[in-house]
C-alpha positions in Angstrom: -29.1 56.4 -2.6 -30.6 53.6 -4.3 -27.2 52.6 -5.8 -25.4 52.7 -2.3 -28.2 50.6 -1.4 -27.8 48.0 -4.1 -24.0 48.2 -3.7 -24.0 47.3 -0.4 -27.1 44.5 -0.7 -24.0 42.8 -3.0 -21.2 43.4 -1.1 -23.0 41.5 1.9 -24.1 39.0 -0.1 -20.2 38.4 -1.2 -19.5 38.4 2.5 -21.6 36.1 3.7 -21.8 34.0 0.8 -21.4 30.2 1.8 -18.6 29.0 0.8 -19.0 25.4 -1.3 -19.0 22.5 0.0 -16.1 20.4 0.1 -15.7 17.3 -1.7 -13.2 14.9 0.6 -11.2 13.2 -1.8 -11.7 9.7 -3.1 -10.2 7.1 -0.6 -7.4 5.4 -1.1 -8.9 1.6 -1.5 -7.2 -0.9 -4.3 -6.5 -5.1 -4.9 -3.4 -6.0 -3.1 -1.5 -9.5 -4.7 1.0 -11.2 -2.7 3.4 -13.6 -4.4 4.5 -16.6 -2.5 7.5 -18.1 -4.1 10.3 -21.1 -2.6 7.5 -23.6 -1.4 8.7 -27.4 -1.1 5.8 -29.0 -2.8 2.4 -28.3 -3.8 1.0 -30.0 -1.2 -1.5 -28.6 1.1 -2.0 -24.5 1.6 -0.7 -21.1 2.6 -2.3 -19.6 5.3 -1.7 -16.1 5.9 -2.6 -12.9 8.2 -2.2 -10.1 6.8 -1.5 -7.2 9.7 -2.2 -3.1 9.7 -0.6 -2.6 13.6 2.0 -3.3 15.7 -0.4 -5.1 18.4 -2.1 -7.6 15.6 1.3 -8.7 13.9 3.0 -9.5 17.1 2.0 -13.6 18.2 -1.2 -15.1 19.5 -0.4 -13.6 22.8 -2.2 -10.6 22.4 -5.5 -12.4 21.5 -5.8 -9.5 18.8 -6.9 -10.7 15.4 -5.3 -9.8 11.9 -6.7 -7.2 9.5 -7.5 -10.4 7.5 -6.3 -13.5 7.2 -6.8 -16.4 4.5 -5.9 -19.8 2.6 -4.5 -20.2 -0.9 -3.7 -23.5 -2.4 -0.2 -24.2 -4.1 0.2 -24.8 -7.9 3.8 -24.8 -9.1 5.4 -24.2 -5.8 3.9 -20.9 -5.7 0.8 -18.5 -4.4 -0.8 -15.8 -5.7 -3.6 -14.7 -3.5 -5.2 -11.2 -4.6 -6.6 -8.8 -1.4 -9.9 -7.1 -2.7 -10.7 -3.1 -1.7 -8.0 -3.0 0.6 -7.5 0.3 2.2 -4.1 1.9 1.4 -1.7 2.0 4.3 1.4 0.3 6.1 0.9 -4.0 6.5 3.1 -7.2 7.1 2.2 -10.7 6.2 3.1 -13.3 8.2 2.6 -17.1 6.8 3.6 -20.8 6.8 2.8 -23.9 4.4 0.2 -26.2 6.0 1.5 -29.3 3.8 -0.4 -31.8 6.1 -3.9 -29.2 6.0 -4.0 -29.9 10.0 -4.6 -26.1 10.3 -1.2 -25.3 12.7 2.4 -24.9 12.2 3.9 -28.4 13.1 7.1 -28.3 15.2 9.2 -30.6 16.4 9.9 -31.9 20.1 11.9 -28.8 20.4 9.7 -26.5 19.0 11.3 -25.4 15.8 9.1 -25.6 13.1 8.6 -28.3 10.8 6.7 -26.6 8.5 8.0 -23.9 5.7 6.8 -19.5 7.3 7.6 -16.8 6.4 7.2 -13.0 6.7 7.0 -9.7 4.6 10.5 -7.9 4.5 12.4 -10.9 6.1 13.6 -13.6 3.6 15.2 -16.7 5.6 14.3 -15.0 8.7 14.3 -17.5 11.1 12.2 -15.3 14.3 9.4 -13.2 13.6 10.6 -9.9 12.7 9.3 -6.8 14.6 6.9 -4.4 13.3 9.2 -2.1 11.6 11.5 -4.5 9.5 8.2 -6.4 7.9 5.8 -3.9 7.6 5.6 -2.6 4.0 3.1 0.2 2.3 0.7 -0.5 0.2 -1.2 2.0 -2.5 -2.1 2.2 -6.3 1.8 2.8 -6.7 2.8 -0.2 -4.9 0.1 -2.7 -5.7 2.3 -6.3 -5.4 4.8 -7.7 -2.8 6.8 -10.8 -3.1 7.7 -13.2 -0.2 10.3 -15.5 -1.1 10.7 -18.7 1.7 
């Protein structure tokens, strides 16, 4: 009798044992660099959003803002700008050289830019891209991007 009791006094206790916690895994966070290469000069600065949706990389219609955005200066016709603790997932960049630092995209009279931009995915594209064509993923694996102008 005593051992059916102490039997069974386990066997529940194996039942309804708790089952341990679980840990959620480590999120996916790292640096990001993105390599701006083809600039005219070194005059002035990149500036740059960098986009995680659809509705932020589309124009200034939307009145969304970026996931980020930024400056970098220019040294040898180039940019390397470094994205700390970014969260691992699906961005575009879209950019243009601000030679004159006014802080816009100069055009001309019939509104074609004056000014070197550019965009993830698109080399020489001369629209913005959509969503799908720049967007690129970034994690541990894929750490660097390169946008040539």
């Amino acid at each position: 009798m005593i051992l059916k009791f102490v039997v069974l006094t386990l066997l529940s206790q194996l039942t309804f044992a708790e089952e341990p916690a679980k840990v959620p895994a480590a999120e996916c966070r790292g640096d990001f660099k993105m390599i701006v290469t083809g600039l005219d000069s070194d005059e002035g600065q990149i500036k740059f959003d960098l986009d995680n949706a659809a509705d932020t990389f589309k124009p200034k219609e939307n009145g969304k803002p970026a996931f980020t955005k930024g400056r970098s200066p220019i040294k040898d016709k180039r940019v390397e700008y470094i994205f700390k603790d970014i969260p691992c997932g699906e961005y575009a960049v879209k950019l243009y050289h601000d030679a004159n630092m006014n802080q816009e995209l100069d055009k001309n009279f019939l509104r074609v830019p004056k000014e070197q931009y550019g965009f993830s995915n698109c080399k020489g594209c001369m629209l913005p891209p959509n969503w799908e064509k720049a967007k690129f993923h970034f994690d541990k694996e894929h750490p660097t991007i390169t946008i040539e102008l």
